[in-house]
mmCIF file of the N, C-alpha and C atoms, coordinates in Angstrom:
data_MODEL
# 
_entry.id   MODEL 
# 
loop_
_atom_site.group_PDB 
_atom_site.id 
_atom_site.type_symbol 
_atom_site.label_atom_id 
_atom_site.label_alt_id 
_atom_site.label_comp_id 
_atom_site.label_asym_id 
_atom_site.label_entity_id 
_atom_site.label_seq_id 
_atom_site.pdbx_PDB_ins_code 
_atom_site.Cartn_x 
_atom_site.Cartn_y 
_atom_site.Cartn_z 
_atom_site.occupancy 
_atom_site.B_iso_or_equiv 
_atom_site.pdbx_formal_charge 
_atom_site.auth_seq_id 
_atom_site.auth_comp_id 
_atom_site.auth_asym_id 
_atom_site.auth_atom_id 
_atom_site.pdbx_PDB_model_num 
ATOM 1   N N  . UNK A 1 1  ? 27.473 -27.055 15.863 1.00 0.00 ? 1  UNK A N  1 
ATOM 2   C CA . UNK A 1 1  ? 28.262 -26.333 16.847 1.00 0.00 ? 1  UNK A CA 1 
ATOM 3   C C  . UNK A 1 1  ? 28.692 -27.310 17.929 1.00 0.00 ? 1  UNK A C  1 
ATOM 4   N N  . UNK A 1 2  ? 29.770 -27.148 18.687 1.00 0.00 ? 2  UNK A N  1 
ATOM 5   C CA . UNK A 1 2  ? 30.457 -27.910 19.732 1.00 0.00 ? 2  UNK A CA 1 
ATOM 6   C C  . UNK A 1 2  ? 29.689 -27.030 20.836 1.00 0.00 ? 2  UNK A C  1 
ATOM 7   N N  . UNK A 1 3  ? 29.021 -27.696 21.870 1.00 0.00 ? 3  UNK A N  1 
ATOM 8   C CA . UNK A 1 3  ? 28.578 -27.795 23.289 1.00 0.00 ? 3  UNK A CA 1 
ATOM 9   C C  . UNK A 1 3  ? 29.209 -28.492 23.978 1.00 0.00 ? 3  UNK A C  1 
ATOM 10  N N  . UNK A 1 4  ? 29.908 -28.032 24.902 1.00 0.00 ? 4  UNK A N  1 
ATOM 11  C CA . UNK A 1 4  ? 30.316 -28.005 26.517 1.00 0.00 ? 4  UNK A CA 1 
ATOM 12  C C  . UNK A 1 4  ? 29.356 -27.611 27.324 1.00 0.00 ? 4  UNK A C  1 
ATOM 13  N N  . UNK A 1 5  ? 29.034 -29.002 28.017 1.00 0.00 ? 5  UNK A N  1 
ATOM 14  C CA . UNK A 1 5  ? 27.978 -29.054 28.845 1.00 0.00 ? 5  UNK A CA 1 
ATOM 15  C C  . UNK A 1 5  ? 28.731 -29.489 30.190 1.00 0.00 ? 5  UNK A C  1 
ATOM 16  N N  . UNK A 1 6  ? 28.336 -29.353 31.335 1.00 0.00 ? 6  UNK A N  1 
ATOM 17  C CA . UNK A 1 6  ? 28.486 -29.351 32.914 1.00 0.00 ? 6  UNK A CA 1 
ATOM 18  C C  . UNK A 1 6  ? 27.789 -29.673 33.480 1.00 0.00 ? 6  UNK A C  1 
ATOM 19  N N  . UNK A 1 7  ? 28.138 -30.978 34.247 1.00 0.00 ? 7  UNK A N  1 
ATOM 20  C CA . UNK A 1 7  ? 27.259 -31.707 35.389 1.00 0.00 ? 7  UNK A CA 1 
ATOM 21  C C  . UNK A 1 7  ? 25.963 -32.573 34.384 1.00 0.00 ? 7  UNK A C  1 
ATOM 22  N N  . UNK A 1 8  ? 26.296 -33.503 34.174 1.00 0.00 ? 8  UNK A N  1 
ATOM 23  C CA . UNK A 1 8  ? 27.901 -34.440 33.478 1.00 0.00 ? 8  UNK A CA 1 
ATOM 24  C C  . UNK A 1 8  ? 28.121 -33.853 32.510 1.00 0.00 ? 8  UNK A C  1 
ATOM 25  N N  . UNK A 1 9  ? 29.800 -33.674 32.605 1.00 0.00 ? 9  UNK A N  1 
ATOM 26  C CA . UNK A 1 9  ? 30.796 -33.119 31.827 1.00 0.00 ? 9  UNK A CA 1 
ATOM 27  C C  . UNK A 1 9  ? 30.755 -33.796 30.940 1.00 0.00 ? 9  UNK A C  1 
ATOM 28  N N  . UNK A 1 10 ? 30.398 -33.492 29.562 1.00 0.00 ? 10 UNK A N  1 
ATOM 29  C CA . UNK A 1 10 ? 30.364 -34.236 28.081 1.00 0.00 ? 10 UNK A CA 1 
ATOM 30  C C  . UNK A 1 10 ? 30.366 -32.904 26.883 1.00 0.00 ? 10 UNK A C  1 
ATOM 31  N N  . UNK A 1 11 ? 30.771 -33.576 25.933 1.00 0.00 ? 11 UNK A N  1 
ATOM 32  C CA . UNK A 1 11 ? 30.853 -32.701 24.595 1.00 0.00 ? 11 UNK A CA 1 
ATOM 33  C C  . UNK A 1 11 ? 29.531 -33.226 23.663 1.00 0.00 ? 11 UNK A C  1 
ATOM 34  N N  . UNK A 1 12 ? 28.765 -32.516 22.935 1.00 0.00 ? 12 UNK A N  1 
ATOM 35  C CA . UNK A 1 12 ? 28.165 -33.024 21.984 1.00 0.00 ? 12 UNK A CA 1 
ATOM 36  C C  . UNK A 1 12 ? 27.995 -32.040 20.481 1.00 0.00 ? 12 UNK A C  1 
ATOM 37  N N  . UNK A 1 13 ? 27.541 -32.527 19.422 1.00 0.00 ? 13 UNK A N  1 
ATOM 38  C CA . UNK A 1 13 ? 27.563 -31.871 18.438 1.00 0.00 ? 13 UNK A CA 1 
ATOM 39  C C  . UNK A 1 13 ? 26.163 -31.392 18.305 1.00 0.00 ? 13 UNK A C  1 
ATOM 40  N N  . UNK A 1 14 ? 26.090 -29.924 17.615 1.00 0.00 ? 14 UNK A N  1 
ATOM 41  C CA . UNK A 1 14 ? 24.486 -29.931 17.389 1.00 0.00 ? 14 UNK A CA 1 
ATOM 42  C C  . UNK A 1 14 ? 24.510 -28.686 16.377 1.00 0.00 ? 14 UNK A C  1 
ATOM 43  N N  . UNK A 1 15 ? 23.405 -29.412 15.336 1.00 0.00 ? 15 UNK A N  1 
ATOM 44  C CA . UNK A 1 15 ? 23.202 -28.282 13.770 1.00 0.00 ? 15 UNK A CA 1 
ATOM 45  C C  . UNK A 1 15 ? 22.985 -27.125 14.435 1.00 0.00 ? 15 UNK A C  1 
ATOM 46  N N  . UNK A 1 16 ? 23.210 -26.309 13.457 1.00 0.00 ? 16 UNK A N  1 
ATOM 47  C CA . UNK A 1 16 ? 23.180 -25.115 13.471 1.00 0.00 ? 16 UNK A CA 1 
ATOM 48  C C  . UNK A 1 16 ? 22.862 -24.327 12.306 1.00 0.00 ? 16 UNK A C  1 
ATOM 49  N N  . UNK A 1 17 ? 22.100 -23.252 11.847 1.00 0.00 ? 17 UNK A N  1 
ATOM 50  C CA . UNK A 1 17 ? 22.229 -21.583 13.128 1.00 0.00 ? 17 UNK A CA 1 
ATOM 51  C C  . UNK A 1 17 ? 20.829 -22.474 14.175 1.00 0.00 ? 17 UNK A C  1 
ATOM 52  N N  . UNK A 1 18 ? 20.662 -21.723 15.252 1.00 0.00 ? 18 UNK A N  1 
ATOM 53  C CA . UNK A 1 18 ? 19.884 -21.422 16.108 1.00 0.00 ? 18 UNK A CA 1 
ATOM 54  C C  . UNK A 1 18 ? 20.214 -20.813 17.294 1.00 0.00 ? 18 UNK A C  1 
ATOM 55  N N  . UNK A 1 19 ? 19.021 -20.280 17.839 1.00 0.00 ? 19 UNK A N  1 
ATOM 56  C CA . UNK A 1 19 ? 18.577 -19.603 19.182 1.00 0.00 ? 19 UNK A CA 1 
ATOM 57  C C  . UNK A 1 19 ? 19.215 -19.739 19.992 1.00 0.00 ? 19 UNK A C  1 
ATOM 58  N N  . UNK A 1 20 ? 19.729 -19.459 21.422 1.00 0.00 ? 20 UNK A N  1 
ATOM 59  C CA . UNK A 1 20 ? 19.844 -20.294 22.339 1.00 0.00 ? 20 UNK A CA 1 
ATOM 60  C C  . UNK A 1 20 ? 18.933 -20.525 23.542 1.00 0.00 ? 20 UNK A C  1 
ATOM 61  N N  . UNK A 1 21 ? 17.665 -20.182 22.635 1.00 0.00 ? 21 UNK A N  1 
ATOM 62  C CA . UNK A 1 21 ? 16.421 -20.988 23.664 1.00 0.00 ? 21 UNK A CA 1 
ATOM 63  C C  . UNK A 1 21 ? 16.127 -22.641 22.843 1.00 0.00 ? 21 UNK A C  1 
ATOM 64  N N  . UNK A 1 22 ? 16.382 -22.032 21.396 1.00 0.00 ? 22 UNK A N  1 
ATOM 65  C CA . UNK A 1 22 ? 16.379 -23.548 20.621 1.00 0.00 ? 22 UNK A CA 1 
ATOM 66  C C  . UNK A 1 22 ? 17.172 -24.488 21.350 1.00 0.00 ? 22 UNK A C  1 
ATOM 67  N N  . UNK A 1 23 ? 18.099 -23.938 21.308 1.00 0.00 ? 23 UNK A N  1 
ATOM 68  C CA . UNK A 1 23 ? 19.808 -24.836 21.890 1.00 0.00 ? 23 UNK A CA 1 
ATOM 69  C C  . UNK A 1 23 ? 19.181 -25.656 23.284 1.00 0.00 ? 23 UNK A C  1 
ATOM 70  N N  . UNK A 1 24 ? 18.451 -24.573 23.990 1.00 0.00 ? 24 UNK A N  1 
ATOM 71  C CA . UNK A 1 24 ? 18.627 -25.067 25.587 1.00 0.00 ? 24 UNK A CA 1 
ATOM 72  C C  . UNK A 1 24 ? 17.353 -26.239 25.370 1.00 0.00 ? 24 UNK A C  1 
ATOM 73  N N  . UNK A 1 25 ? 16.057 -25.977 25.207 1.00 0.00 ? 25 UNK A N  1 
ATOM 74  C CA . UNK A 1 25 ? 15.109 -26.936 25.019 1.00 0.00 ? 25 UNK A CA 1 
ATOM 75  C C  . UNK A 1 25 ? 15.833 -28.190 23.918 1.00 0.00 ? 25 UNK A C  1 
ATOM 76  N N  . UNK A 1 26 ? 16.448 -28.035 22.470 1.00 0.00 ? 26 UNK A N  1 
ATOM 77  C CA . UNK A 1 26 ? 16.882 -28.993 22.523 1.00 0.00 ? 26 UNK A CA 1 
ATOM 78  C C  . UNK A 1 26 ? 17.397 -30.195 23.394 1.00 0.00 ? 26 UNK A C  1 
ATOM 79  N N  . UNK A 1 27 ? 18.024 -29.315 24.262 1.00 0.00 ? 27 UNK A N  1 
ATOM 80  C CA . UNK A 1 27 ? 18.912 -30.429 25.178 1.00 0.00 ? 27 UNK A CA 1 
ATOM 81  C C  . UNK A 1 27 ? 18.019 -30.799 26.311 1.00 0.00 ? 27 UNK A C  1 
ATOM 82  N N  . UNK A 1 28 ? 16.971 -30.120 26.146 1.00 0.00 ? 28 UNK A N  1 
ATOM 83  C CA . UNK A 1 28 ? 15.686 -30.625 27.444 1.00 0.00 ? 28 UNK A CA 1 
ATOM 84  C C  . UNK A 1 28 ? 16.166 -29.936 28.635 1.00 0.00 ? 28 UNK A C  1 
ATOM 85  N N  . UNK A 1 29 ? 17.171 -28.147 28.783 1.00 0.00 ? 29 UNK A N  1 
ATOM 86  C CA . UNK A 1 29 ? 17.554 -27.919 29.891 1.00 0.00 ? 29 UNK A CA 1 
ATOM 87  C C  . UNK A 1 29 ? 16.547 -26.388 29.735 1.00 0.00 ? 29 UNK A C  1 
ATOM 88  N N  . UNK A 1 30 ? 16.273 -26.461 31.126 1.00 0.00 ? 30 UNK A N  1 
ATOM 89  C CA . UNK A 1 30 ? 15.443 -25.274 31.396 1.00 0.00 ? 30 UNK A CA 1 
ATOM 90  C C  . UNK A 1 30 ? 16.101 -23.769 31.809 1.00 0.00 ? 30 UNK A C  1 
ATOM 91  N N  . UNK A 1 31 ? 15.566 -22.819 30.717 1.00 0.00 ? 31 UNK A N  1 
ATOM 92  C CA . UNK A 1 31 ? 16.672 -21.834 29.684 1.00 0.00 ? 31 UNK A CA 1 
ATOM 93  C C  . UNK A 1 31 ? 17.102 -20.794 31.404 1.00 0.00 ? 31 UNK A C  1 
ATOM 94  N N  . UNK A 1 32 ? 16.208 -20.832 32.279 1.00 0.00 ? 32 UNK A N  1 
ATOM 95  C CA . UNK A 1 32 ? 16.359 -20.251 33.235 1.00 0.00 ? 32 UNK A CA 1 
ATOM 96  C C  . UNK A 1 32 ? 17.189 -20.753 34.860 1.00 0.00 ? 32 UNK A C  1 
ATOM 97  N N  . UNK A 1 33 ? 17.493 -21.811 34.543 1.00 0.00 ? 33 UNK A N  1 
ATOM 98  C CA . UNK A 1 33 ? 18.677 -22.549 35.072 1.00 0.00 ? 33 UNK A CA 1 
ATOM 99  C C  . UNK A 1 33 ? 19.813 -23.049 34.643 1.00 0.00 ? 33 UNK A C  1 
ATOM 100 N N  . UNK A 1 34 ? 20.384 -22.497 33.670 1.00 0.00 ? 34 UNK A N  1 
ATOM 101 C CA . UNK A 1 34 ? 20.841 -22.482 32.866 1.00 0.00 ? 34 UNK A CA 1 
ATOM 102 C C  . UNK A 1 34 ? 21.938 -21.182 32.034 1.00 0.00 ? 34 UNK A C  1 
ATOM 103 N N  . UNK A 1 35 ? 23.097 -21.141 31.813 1.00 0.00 ? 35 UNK A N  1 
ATOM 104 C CA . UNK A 1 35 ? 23.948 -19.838 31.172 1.00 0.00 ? 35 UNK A CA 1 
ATOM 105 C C  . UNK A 1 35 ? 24.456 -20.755 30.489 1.00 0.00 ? 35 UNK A C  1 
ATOM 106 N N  . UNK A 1 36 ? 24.463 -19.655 28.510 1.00 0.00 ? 36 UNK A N  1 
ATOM 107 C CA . UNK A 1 36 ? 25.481 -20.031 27.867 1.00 0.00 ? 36 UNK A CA 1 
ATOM 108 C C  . UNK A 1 36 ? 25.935 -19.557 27.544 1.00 0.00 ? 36 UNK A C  1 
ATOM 109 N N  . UNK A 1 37 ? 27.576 -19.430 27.534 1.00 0.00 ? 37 UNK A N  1 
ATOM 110 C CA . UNK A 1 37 ? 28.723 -18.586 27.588 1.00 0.00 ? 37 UNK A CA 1 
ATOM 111 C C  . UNK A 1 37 ? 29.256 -19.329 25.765 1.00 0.00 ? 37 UNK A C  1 
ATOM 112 N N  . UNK A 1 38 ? 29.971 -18.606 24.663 1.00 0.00 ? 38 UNK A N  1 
ATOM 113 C CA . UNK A 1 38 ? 30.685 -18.389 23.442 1.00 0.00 ? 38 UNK A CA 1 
ATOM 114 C C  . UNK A 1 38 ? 31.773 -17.544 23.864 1.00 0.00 ? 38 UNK A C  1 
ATOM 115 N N  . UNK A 1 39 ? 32.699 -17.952 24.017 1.00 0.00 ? 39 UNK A N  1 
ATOM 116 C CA . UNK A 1 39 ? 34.044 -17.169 24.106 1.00 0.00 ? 39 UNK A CA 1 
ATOM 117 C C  . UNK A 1 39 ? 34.225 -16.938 25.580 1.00 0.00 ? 39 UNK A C  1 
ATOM 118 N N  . UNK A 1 40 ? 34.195 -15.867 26.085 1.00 0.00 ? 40 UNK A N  1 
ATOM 119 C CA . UNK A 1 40 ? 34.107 -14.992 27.223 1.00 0.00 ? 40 UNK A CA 1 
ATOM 120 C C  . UNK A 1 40 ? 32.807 -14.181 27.256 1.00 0.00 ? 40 UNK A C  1 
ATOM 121 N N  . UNK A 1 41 ? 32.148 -14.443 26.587 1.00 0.00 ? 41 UNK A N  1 
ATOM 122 C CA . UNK A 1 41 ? 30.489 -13.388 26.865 1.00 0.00 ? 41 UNK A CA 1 
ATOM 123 C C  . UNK A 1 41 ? 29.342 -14.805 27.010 1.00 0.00 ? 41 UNK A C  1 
ATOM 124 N N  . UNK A 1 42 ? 28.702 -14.043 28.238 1.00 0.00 ? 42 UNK A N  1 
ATOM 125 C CA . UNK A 1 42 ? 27.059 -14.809 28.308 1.00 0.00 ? 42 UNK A CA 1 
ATOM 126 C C  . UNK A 1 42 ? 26.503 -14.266 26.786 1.00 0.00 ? 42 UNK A C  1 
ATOM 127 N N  . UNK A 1 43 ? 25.970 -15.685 26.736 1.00 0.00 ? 43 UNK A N  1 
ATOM 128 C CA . UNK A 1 43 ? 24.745 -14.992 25.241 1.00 0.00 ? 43 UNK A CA 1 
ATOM 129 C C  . UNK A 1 43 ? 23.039 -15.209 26.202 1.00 0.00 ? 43 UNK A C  1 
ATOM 130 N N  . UNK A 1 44 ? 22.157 -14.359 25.424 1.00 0.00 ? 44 UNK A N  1 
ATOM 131 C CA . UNK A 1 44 ? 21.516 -14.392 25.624 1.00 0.00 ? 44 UNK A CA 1 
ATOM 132 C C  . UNK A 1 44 ? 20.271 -15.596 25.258 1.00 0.00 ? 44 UNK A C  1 
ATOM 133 N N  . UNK A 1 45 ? 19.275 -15.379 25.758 1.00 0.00 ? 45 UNK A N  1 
ATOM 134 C CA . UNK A 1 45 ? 18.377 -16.634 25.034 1.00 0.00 ? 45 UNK A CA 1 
ATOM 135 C C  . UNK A 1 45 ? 17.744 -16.256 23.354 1.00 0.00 ? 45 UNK A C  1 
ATOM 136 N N  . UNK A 1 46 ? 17.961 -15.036 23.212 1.00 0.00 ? 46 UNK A N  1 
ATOM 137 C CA . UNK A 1 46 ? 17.329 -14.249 22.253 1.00 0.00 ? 46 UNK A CA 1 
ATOM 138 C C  . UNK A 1 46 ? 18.906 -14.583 20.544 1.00 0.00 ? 46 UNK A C  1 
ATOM 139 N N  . UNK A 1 47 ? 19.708 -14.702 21.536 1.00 0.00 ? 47 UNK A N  1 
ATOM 140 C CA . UNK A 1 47 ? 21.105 -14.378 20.523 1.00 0.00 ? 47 UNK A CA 1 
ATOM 141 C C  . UNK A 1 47 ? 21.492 -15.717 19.432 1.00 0.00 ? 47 UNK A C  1 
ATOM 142 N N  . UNK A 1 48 ? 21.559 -15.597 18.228 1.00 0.00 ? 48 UNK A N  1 
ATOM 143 C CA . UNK A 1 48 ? 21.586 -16.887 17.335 1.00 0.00 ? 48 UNK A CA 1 
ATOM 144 C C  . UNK A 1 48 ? 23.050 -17.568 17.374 1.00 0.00 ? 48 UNK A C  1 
ATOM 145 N N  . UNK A 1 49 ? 22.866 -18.697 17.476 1.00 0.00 ? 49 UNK A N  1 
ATOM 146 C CA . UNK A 1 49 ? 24.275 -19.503 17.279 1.00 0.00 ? 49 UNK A CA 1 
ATOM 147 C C  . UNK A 1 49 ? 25.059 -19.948 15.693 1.00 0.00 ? 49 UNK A C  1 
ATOM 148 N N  . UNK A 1 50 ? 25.938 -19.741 15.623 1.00 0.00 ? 50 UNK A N  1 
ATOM 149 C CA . UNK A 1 50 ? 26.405 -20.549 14.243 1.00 0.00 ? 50 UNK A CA 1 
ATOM 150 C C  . UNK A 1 50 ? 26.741 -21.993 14.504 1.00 0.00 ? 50 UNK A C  1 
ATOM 151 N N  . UNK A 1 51 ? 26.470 -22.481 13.379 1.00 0.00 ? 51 UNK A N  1 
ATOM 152 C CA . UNK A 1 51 ? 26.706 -23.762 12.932 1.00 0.00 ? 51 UNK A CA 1 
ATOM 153 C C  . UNK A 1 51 ? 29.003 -23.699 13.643 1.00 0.00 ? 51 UNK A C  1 
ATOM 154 N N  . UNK A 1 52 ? 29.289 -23.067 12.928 1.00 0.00 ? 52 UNK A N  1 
ATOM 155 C CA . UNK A 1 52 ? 31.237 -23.190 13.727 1.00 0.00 ? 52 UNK A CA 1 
ATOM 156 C C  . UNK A 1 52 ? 30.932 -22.330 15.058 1.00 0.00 ? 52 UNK A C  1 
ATOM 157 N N  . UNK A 1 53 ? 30.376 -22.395 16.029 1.00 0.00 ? 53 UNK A N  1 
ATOM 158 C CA . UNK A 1 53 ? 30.369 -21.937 17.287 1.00 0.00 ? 53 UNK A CA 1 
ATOM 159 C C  . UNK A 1 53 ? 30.587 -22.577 18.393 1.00 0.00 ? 53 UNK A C  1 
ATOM 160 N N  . UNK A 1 54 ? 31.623 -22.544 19.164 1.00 0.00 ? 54 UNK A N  1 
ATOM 161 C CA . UNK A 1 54 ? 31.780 -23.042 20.607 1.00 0.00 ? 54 UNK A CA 1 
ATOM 162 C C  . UNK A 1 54 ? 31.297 -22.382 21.700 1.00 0.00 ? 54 UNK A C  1 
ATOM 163 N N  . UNK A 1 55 ? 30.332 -23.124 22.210 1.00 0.00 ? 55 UNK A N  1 
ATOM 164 C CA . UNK A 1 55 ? 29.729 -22.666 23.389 1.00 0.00 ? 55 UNK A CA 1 
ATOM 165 C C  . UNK A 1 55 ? 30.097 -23.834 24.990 1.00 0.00 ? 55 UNK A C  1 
ATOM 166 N N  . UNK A 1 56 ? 29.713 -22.741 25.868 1.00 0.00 ? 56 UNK A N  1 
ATOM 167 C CA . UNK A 1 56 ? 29.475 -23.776 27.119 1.00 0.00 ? 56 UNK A CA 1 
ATOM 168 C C  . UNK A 1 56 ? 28.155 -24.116 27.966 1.00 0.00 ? 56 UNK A C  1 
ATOM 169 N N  . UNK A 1 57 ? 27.645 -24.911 28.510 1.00 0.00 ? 57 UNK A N  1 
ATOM 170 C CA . UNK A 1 57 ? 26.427 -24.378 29.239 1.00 0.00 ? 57 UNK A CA 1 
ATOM 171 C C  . UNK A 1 57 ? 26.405 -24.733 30.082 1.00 0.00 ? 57 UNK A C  1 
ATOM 172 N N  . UNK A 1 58 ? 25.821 -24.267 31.368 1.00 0.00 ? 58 UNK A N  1 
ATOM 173 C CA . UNK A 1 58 ? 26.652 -24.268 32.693 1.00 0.00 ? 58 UNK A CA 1 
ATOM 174 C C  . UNK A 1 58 ? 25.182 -23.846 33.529 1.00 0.00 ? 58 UNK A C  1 
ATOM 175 N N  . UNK A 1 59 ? 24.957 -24.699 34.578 1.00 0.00 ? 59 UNK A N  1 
ATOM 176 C CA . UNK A 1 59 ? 23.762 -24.877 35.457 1.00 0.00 ? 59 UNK A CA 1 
ATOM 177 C C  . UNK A 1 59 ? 23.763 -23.436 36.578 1.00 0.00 ? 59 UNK A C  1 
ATOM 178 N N  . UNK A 1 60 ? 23.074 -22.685 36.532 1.00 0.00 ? 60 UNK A N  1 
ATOM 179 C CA . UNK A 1 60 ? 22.919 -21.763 37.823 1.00 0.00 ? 60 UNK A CA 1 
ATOM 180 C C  . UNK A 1 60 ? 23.275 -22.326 39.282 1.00 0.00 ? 60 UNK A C  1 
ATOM 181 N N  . UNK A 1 61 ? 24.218 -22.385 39.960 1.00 0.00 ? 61 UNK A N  1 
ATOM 182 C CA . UNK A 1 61 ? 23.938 -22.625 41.170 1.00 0.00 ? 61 UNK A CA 1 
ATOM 183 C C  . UNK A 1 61 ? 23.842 -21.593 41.996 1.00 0.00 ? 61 UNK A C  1 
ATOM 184 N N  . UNK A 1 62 ? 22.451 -21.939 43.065 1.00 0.00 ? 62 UNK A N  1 
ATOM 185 C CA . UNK A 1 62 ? 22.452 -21.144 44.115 1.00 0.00 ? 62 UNK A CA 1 
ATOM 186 C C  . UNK A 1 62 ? 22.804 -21.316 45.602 1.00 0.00 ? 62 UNK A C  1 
ATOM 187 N N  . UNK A 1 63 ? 22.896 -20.692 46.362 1.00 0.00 ? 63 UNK A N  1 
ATOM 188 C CA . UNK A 1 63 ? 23.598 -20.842 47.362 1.00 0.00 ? 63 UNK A CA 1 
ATOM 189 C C  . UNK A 1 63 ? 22.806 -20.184 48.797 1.00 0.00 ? 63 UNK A C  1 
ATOM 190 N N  . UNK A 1 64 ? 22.920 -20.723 50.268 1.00 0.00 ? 64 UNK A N  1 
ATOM 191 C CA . UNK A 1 64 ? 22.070 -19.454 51.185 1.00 0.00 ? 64 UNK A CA 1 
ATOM 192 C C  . UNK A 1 64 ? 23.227 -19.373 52.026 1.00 0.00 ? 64 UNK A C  1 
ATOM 193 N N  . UNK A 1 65 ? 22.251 -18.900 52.806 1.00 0.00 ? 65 UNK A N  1 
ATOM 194 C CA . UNK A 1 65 ? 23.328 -18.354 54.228 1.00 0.00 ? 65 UNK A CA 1 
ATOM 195 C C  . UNK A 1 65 ? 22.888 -19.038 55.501 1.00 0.00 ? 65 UNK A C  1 
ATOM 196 N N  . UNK A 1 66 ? 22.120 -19.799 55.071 1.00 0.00 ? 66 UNK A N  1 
ATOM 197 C CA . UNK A 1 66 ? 21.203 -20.830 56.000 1.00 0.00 ? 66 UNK A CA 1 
ATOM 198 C C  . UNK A 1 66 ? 19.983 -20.023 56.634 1.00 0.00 ? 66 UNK A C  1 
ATOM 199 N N  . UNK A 1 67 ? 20.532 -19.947 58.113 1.00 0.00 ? 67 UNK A N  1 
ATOM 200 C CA . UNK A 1 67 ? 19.633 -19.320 58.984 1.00 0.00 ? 67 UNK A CA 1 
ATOM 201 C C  . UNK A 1 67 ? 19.204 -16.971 58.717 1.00 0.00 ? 67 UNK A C  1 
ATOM 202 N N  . UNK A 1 68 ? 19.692 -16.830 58.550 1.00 0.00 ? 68 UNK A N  1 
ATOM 203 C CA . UNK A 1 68 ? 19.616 -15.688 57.675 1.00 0.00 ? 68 UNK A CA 1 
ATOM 204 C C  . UNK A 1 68 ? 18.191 -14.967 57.134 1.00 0.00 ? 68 UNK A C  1 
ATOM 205 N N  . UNK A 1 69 ? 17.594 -16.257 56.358 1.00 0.00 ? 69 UNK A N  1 
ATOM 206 C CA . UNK A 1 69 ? 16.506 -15.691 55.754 1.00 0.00 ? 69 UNK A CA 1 
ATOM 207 C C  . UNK A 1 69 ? 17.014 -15.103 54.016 1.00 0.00 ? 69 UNK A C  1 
ATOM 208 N N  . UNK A 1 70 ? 17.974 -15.149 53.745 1.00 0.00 ? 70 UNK A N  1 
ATOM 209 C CA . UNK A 1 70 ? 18.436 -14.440 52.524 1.00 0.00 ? 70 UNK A CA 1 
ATOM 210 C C  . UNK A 1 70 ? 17.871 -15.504 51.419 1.00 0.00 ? 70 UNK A C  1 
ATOM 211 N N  . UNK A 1 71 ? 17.987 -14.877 50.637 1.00 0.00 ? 71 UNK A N  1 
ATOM 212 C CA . UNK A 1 71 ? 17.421 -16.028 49.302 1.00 0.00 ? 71 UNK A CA 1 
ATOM 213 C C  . UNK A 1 71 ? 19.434 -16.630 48.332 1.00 0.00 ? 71 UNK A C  1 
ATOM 214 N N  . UNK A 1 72 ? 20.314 -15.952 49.279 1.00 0.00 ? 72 UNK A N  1 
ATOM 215 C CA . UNK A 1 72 ? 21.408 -16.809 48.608 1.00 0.00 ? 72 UNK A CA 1 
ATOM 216 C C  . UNK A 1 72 ? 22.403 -15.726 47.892 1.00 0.00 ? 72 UNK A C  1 
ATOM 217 N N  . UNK A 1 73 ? 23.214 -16.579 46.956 1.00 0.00 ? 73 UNK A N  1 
ATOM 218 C CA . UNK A 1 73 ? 23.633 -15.672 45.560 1.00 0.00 ? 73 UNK A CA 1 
ATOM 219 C C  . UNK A 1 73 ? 23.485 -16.709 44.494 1.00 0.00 ? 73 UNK A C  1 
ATOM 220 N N  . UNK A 1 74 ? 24.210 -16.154 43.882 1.00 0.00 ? 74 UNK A N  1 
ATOM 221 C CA . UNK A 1 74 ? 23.634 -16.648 42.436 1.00 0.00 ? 74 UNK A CA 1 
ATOM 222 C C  . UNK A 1 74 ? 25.308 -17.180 42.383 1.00 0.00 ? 74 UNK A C  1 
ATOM 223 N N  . UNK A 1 75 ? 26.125 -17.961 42.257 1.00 0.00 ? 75 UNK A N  1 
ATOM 224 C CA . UNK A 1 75 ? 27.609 -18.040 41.738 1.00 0.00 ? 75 UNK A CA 1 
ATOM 225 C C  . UNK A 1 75 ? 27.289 -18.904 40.292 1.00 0.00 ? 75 UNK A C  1 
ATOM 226 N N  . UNK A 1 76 ? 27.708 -17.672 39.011 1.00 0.00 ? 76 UNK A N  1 
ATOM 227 C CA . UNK A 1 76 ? 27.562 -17.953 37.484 1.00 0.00 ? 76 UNK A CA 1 
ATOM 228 C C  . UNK A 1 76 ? 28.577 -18.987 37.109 1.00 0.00 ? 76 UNK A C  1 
ATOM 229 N N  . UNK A 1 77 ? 30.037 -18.862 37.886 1.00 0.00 ? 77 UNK A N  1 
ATOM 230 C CA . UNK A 1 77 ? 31.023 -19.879 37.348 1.00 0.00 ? 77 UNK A CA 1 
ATOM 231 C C  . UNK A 1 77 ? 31.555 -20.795 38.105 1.00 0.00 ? 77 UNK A C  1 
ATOM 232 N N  . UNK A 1 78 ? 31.372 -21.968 38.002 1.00 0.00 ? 78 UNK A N  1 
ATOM 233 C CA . UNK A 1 78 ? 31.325 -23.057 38.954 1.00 0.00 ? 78 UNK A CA 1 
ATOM 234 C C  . UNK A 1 78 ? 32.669 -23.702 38.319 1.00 0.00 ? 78 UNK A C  1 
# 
């Protein structure tokens, strides 16, 4: 499958079927900082990949309000 990865922006190839908890530990990224998007839908960590599948994976960033006290938001698409 083709991976689009973010922050550093690179392409890589990787066998397939699998997980995308397989996918994410493959790549040594931690599954909870971490979204991977196939098409226009988040998949889940539970959801299997095909071998012809384009995915992206894309780092959680969080964000605060500084002085506030808030714990932030979450912005999914960077």
């Amino acid at each position: 499958m083709k991976v689009q990865l973010s922050h550093p922006e690179r392409q890589v190839d990787v066998k397939g079927p699998k997980r995308v908890r397989e996918l994410l530990r493959d790549l040594n990224l931690i599954p909870e900082a971490h979204l991977v998007i196939r098409g226009d839908d988040l998949v889940t960590e539970d959801e299997m990949l095909k071998d012809d599948d384009v995915v992206e994976v894309r780092p959680v960033i969080s964000g605060g309000s500084g002085s506030s006290g808030s714990f932030g938001l979450f912005r999914l698409f960077g």
